[in-house]
C-alpha positions as CSV (number, residue, x, y, z in Angstrom):
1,X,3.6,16.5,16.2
2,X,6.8,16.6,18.0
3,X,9.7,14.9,15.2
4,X,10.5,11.8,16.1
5,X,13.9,10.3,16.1
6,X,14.4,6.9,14.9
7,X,16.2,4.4,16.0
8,X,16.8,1.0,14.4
9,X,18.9,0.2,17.2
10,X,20.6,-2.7,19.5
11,X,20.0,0.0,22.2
12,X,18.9,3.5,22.0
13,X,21.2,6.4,23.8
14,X,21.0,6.0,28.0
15,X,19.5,9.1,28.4
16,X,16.5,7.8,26.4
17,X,15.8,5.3,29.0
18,X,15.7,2.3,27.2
19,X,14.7,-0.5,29.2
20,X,18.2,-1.9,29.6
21,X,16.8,-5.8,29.6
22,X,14.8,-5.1,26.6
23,X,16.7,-7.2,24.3
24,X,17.1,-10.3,26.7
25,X,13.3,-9.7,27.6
26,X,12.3,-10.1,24.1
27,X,14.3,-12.7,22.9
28,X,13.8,-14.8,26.3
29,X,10.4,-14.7,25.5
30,X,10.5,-15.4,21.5
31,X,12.1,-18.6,22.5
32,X,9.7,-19.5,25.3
33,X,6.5,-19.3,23.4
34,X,8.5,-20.7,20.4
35,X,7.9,-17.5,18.2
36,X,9.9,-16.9,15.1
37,X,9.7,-13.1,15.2
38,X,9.0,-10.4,17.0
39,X,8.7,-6.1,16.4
40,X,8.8,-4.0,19.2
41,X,8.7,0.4,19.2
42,X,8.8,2.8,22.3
43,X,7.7,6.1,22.1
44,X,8.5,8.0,24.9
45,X,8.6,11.9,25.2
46,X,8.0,12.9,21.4
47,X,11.1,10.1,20.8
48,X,11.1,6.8,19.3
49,X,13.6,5.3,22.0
50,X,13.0,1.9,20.3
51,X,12.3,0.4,17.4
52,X,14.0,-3.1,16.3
53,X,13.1,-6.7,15.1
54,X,14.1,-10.1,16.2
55,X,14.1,-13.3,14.9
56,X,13.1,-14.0,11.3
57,X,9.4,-13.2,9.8
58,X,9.5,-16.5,8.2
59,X,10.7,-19.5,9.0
60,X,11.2,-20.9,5.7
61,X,13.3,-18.2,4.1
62,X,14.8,-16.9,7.3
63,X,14.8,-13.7,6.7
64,X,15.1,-11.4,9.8
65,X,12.8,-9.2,11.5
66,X,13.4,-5.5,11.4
67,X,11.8,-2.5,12.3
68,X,10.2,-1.7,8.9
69,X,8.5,-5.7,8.6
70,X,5.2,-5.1,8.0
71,X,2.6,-7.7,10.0
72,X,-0.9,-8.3,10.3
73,X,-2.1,-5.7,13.1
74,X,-5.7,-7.2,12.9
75,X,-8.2,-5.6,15.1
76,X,-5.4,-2.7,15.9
77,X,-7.1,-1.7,12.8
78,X,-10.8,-0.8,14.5
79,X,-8.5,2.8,15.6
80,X,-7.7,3.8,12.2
81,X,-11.7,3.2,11.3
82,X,-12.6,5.6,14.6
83,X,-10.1,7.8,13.4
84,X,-11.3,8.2,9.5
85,X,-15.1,8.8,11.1
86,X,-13.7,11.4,13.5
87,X,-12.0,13.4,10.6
88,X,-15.3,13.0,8.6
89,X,-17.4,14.1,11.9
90,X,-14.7,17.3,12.0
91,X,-15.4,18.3,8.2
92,X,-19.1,18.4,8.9
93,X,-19.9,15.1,6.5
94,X,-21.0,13.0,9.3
95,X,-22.0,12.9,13.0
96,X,-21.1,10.1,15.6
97,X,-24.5,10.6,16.8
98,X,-26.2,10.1,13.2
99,X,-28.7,6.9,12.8
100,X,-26.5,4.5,10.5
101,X,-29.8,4.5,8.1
102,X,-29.2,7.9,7.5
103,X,-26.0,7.1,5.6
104,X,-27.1,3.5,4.3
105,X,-30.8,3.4,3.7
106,X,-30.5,0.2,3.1
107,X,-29.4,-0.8,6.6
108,X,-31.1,-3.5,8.7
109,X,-30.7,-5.5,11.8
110,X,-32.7,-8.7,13.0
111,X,-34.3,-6.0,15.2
112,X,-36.6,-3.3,13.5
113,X,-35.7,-1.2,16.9
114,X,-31.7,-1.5,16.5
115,X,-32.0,-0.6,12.7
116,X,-34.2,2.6,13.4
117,X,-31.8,3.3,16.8
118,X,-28.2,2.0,15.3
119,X,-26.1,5.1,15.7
120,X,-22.5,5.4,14.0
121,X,-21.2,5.4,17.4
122,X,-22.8,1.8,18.1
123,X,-20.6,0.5,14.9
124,X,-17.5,1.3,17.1
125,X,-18.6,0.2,20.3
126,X,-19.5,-3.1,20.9
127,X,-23.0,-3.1,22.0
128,X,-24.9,-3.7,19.1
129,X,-26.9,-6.9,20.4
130,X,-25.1,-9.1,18.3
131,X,-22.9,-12.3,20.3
132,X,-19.2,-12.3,20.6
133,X,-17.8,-13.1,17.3
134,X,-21.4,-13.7,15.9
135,X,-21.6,-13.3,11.7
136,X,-17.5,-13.4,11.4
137,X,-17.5,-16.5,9.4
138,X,-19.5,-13.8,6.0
139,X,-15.6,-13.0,6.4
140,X,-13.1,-15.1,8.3
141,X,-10.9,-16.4,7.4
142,X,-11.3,-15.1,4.1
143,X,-14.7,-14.9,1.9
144,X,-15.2,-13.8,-1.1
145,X,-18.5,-12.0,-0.4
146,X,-18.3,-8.2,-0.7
147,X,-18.6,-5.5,2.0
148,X,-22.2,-4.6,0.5
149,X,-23.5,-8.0,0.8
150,X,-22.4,-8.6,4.3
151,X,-23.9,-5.8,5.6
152,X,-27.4,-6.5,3.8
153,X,-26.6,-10.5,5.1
154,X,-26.3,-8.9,9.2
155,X,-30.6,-8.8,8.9
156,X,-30.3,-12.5,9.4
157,X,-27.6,-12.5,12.4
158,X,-30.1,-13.0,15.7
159,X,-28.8,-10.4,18.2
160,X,-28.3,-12.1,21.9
161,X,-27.8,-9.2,24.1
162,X,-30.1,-6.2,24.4
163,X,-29.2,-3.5,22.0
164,X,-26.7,-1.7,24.3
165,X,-26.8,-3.5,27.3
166,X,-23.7,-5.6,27.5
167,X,-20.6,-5.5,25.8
168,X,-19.6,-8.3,23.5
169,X,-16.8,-7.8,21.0
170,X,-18.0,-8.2,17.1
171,X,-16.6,-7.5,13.8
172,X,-19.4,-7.7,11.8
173,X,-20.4,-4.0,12.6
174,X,-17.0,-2.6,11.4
175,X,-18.2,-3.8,8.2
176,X,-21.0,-1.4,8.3
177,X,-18.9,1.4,9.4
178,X,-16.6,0.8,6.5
179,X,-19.6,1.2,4.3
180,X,-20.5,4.3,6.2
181,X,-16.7,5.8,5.2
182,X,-17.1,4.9,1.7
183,X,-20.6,6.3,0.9
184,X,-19.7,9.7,3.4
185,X,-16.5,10.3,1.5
186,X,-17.0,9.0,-1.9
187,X,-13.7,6.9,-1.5
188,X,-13.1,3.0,-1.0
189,X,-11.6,2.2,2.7
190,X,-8.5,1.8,1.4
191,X,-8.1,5.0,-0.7
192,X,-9.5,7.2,2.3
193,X,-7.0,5.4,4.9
194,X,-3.9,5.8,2.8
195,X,-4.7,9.3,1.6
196,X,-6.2,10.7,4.8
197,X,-4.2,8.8,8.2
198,X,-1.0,6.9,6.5
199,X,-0.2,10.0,3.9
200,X,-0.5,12.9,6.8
201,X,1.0,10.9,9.4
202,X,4.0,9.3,7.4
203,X,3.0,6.0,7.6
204,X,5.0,5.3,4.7
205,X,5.0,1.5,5.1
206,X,1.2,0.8,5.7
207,X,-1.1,-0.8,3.5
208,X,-4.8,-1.9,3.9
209,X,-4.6,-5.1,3.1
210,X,-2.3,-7.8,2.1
211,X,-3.2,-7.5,-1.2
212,X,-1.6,-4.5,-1.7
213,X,1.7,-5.0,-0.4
214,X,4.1,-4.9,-3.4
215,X,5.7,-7.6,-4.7
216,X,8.8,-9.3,-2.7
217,X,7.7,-6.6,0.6
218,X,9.5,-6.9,3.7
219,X,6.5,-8.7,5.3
220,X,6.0,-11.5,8.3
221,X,4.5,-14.7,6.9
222,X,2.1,-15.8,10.0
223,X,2.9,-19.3,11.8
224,X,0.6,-21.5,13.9
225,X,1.1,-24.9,15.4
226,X,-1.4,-27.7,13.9
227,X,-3.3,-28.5,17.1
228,X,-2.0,-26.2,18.6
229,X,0.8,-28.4,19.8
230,X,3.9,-29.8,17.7
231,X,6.3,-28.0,14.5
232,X,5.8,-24.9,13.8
233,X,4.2,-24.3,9.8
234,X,3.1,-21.1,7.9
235,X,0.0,-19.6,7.4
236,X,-1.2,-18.6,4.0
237,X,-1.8,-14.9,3.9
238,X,-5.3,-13.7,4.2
239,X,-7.1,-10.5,3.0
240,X,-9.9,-9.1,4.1
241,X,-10.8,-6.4,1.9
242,X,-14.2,-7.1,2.3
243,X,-14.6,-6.0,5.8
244,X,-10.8,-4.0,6.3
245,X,-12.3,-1.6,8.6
246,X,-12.5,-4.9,11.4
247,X,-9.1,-5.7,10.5
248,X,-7.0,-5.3,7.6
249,X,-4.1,-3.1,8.0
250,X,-0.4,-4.2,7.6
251,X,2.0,-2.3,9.2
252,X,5.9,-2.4,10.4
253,X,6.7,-0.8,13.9
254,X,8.0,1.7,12.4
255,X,4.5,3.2,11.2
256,X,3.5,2.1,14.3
257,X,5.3,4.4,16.2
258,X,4.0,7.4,14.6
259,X,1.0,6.7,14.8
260,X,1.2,6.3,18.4
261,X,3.0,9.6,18.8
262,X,0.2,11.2,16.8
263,X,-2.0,10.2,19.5
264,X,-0.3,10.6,22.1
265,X,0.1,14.3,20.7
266,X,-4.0,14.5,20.6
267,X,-4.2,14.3,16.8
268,X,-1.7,17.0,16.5
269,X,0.3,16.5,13.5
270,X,2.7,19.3,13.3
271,X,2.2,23.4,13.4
272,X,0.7,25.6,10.1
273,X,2.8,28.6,8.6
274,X,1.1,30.6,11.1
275,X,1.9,29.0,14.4
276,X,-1.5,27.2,14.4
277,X,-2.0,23.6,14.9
278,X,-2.4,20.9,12.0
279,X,-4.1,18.4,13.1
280,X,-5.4,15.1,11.8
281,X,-8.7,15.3,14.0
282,X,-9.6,17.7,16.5
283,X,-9.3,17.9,20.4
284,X,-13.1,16.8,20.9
285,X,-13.0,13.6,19.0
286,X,-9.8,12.5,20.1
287,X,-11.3,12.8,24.0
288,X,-14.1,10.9,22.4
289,X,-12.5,8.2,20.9
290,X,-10.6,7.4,24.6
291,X,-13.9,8.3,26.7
292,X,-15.1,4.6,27.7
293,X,-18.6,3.6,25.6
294,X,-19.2,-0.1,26.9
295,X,-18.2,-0.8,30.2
296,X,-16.8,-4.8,30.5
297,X,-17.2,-6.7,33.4
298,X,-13.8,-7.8,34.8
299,X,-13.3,-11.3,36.0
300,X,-13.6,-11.8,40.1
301,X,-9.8,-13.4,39.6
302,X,-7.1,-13.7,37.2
303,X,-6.9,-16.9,35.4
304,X,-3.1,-17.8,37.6
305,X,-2.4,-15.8,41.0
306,X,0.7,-14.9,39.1
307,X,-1.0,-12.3,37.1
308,X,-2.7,-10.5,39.7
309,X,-0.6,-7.2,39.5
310,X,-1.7,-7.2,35.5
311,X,-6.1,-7.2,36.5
312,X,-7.2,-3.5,36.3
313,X,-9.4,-1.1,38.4
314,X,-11.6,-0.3,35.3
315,X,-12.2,-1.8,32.1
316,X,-14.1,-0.5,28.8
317,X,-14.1,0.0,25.1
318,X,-14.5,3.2,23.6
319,X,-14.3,4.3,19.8
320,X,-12.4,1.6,18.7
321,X,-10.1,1.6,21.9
322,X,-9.8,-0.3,25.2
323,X,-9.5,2.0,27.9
324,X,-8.4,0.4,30.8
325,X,-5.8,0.8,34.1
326,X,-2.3,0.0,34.8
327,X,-0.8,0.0,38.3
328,X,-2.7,3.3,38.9
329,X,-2.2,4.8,35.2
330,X,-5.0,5.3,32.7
331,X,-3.9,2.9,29.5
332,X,-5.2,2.8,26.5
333,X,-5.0,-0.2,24.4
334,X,-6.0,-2.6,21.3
335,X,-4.7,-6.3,20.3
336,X,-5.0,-7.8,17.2
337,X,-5.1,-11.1,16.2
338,X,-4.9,-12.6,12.9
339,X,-4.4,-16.2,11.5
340,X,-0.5,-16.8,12.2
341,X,-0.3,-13.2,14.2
342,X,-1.3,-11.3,17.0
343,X,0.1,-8.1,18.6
344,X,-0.5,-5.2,21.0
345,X,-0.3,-1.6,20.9
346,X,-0.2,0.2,24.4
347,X,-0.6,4.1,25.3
348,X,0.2,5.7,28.8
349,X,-1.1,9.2,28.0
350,X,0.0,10.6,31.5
351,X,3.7,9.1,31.1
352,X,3.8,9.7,27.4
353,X,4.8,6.6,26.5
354,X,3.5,4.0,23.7
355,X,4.4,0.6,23.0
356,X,3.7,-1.4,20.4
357,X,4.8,-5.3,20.1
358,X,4.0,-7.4,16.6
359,X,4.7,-11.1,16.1
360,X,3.6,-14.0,14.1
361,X,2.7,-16.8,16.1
362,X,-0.8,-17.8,17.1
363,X,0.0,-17.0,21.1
364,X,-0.5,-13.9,22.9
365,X,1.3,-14.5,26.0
366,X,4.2,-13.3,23.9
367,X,2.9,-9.7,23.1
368,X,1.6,-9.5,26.6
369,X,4.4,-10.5,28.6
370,X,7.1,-8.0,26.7
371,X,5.0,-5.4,26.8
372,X,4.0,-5.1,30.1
373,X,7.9,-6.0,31.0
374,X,8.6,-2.4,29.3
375,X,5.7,-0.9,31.2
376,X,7.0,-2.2,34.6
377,X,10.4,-0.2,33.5
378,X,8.6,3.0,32.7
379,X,6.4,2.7,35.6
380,X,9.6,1.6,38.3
381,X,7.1,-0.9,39.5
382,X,8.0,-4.0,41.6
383,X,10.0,-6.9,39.4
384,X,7.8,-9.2,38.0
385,X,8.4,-12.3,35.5
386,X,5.5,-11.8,33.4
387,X,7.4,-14.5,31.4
388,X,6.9,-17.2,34.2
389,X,3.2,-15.6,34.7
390,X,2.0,-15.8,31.3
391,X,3.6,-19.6,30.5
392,X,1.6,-20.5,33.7
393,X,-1.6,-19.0,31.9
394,X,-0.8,-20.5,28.7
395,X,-0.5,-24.0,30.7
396,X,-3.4,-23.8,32.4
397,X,-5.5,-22.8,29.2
398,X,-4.1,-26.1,27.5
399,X,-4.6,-28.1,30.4
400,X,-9.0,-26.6,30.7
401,X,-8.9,-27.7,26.8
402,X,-6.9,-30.8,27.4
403,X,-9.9,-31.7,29.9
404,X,-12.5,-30.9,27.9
405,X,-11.6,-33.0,25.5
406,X,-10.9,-36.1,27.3
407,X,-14.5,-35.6,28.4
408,X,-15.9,-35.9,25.1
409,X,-13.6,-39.0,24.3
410,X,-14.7,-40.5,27.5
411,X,-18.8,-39.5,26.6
412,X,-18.3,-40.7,22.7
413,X,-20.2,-44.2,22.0
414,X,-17.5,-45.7,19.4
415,X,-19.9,-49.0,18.7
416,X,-22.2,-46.5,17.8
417,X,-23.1,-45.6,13.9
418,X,-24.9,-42.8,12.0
419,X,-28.1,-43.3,11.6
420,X,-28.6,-42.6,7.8
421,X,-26.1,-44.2,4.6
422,X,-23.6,-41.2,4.4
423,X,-25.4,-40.5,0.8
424,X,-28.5,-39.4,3.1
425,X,-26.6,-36.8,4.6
426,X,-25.2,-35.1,1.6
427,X,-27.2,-31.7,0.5
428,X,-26.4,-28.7,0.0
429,X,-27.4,-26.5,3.1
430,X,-28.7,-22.9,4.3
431,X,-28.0,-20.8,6.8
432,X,-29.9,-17.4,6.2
433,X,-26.9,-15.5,6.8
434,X,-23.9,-17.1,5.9
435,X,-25.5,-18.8,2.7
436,X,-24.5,-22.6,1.3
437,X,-22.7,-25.4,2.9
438,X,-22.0,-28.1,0.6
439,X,-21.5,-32.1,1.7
440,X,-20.9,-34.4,-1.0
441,X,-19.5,-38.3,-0.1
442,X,-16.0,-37.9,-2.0
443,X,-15.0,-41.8,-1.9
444,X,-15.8,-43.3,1.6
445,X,-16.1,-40.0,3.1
446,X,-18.2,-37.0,3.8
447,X,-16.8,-33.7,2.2
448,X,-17.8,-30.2,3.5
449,X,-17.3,-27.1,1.3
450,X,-18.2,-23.6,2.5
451,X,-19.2,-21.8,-0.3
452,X,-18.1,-18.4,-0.2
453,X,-14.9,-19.7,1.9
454,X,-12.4,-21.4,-0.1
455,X,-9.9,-22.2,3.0
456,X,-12.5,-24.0,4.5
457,X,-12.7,-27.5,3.2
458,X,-13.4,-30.4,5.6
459,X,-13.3,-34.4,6.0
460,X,-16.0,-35.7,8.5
461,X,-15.1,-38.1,10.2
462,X,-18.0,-40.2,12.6
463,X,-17.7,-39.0,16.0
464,X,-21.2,-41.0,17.5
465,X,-24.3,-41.6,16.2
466,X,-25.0,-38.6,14.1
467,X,-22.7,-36.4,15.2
468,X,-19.3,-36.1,13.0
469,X,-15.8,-34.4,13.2
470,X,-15.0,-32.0,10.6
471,X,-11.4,-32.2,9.9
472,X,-10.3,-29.0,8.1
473,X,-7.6,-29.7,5.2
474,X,-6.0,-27.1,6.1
475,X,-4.2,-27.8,9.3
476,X,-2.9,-24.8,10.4
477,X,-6.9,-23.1,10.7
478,X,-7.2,-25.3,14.2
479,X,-10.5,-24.8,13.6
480,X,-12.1,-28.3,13.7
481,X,-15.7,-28.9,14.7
482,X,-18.2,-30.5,15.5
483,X,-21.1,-31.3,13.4
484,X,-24.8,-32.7,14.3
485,X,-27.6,-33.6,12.4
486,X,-30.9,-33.6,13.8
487,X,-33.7,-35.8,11.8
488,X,-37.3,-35.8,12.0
489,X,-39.8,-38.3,12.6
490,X,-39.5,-39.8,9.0
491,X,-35.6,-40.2,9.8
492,X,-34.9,-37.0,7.1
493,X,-32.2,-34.7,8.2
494,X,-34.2,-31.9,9.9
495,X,-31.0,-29.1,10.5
496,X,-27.5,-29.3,10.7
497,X,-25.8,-27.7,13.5
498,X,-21.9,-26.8,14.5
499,X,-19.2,-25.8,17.0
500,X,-15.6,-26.0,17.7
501,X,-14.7,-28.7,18.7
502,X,-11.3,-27.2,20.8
503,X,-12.0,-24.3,23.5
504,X,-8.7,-22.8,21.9
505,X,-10.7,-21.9,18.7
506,X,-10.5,-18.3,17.9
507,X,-14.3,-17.4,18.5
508,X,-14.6,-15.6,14.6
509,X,-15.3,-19.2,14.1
510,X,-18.5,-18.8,14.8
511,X,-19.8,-22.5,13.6
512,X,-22.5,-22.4,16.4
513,X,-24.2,-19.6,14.9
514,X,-25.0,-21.1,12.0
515,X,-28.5,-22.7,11.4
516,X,-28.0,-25.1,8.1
517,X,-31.4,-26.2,6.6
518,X,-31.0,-29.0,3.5
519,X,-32.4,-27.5,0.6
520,X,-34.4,-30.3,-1.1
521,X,-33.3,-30.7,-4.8
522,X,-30.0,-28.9,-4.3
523,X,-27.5,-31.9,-3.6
């Protein structure tokens, strides 16, 4: 790999060709989508011609962003994971084509077909059957089940596509591909990442989870607006160590930019005593990892006229990477989103560029619009006020869920009551694959306790008939939802049933998945 030369800079030498608005861009749009702080690095021709922070990473202390900050990357993550199969595929340990059963004997589906059929490929790609989002809940936002039981717990997720037909993003099979790394190599996740990517690549900053970023670390604290609306408040931290390779890296720009300079460079990470290449992976498996698995279907229109130069030609996901188009140029991408954070790392293989933007705030219109300003100025495209583009597509978004729910206030029956004492509705529940939800009446009110999911503690409050509002304590999830019991002809509660109630819910709240049976003895 080419050295890099870092800058922690106001503005990198003119010869670098540093977008010369970058700093207005940025900040302009920190304040517009009322984000505390953002990271942003450029790689461009083997040189980091950017890397710098702005704003603070939390708004309680106040202490700045800066180019070594480390933030959630989230699903930016799902690379990393294709990357530590590929260098196990290159030592012989492993094939992409292998049945996933051949590593995990224990492996099952819903499907007897997808668990003889599952592939390691299929862990990466996105077609395994299973609905968008569908199981996340066995770990968002935080559980305390372990890797191993999730991935025995997947038997009971129904699929909803045909294996392989459609593409429909899910987590729950990163999970599986962590336990594929661990068994193949002997090491946890987090040993083989750190030892095998961060170590050779100089990621000196990265960790693989929050829970091992060392005391008083130069880290963001995520920050999300209750309701999405209103004063800005922190987000606890999160871990996810049981299912890491979905999601769990922390990283600063700074790491960031060397990694995207590693693959820019093909996996190359520098040149052996004897002129030869080091690499991290080969030549074949980095092509494979960009070649597009799952093609997605891209929508007839963009959601304002505004962002109309931004729809692409072509649109899939390969091993753990979008690979789209970009005003003619082949890009190659991943977001990440996280409770309180959400980012966007961006490759231009032909121009040899990479961006990378972090930030902790619960809106992605921020990550989007600065990065595709930098693109614009690496491309010499037409002007374009992505700014003014995405606040019109964050509007309109608000405005759909605005609608929405007016509709349900204006459908609600408030003379209306439940059907059954609130007593009657307390149980424990079952859902075969996310286990026990727990409703006890606390008071005047109806409780609900997720059992292997601490952060999610509820109030329901009567929305019509017998059909409540679960309140989460926690504010800052914006996760409330709906809840429904169905009773059978002796007036018993039959099932319980859930969704979000907000169409801004991040879909790993997967509440209408869940089937919840009363267990009879068990309140």
């Amino acid at each position: 790999m080419r050295t890099l030369a870092f800058a922690l800079l106001a503005f990198a030498p003119a010869a670098l060709a540093v977008p010369p608005q970058l700093a207005d861009v940025v900040e302009n749009t920190r304040l517009a989508f009322d984000v505390p702080g953002i990271a942003i690095a450029i790689v461009k021709d083997g040189e980091v011609v950017a890397a710098r922070g702005f704003g603070v990473r939390d708004i309680r202390s106040g202490e700045p962003v800066t180019a070594q900050t480390r933030f959630a990357i989230a699903s930016q993550t799902k690379a990393f994971t294709s990357a530590a199969l590929s260098i196990l595929a290159d030592e012989g340990k492993l094939a992409l084509d292998d049945r996933v059963i051949d590593h995990l004997p224990g492996f099952r589906m819903s499907d007897p077909y997808v668990t003889r059929e599952m592939r390691v490929r299929d862990l990466l790609t996105h077609r395994s059957g299973l609905a968008l989002g569908a199981g996340d809940l066995m770990f968002w936002p935080g559980s305390d089940l372990p890797t191993e039981e999730i991935v025995r717990r997947l038997a009971h997720v129904p699929l909803d596509n045909s294996f392989r037909s459609d593409y429909a993003y899910a987590n729950a099979p990163y999970a599986v591909a962590q336990r594929v790394i661990e068994s193949v190599s002997g090491q946890s996740y987090a040993d083989f990442v750190r030892e095998r990517i961060f170590v050779p690549a100089g990621m000196s900053g990265a960790v693989v989870n929050s829970d091992l970023l060392p005391e008083g670390a130069n880290a963001a604290m995520g920050h999300a607006k209750p309701g999405f609306a209103g004063e800005l408040v922190t987000v606890a931290p999160m871990s996810w160590s049981n299912n890491n390779a979905a999601g769990g890296i922390y990283a600063s720009v700074d790491d960031l930019a060397r990694w995207m300079q590693l693959q820019l460079d093909g996996g190359v990470l520098g040149k052996n005593e004897d002129g030869s290449e080091r690499r991290l992976f080969s030549a074949e498996r980095h092509r494979g990892m960009w070649e597009v698995v799952t093609p997605i279907r891209i929508p007839a229109e963009p959601s304002v006229p505004a962002l109309a130069p931004a729809m692409p030609q072509f649109l899939g996901y390969g091993e753990g990477w979008f690979i789209s188009e970009y005003r003619g140029h082949r890009v190659v991408t991943h977001s990440g989103g996280w409770p309180g954070m959400v980012s966007r790392v961006t490759l231009v293989p032909q121009l040899d560029l990479g961006i990378v933007v972090l930030t902790n705030q619960e809106v992605g219109a921020a990550f989007q619009a600065v990065t595709l300003e930098a693109l614009d100025h690496y491309l010499q495209a037409p002007d374009t006020d992505w700014l003014a583009a995405y606040a019109a597509a964050v509007a309109k978004s608000r405005k759909k869920a605005d609608e929405a729910w007016e509709k349900h206030q204006a459908a609600r029956d408030r003379r209306s009551r439940p059907s059954l004492p609130l007593e009657e509705y307390a149980a424990t529940y079952r859902d075969a694959w996310y286990g026990d939800v727990t409703l006890s009446v606390e008071g005047r009110r109806l409780v609900m306790r997720f059992a292997h999911t601490p952060a999610l503690v509820g109030t329901l409050e009567h929305w019509q008939h017998d059909t409540f509002l679960v309140r989460w304590h926690d504010r800052a999830l914006n996760a409330d939802a709906f809840a429904s019991f169905a009773l059978d002809p002796d007036g018993k509660v039959r099932e319980l049933r859930m969704q979000a109630a907000s169409s801004l819910t991040d879909f790993s709240f997967d509440f209408h998945h869940l089937r919840l049976l009363p267990q009879v003895g068990e309140d």
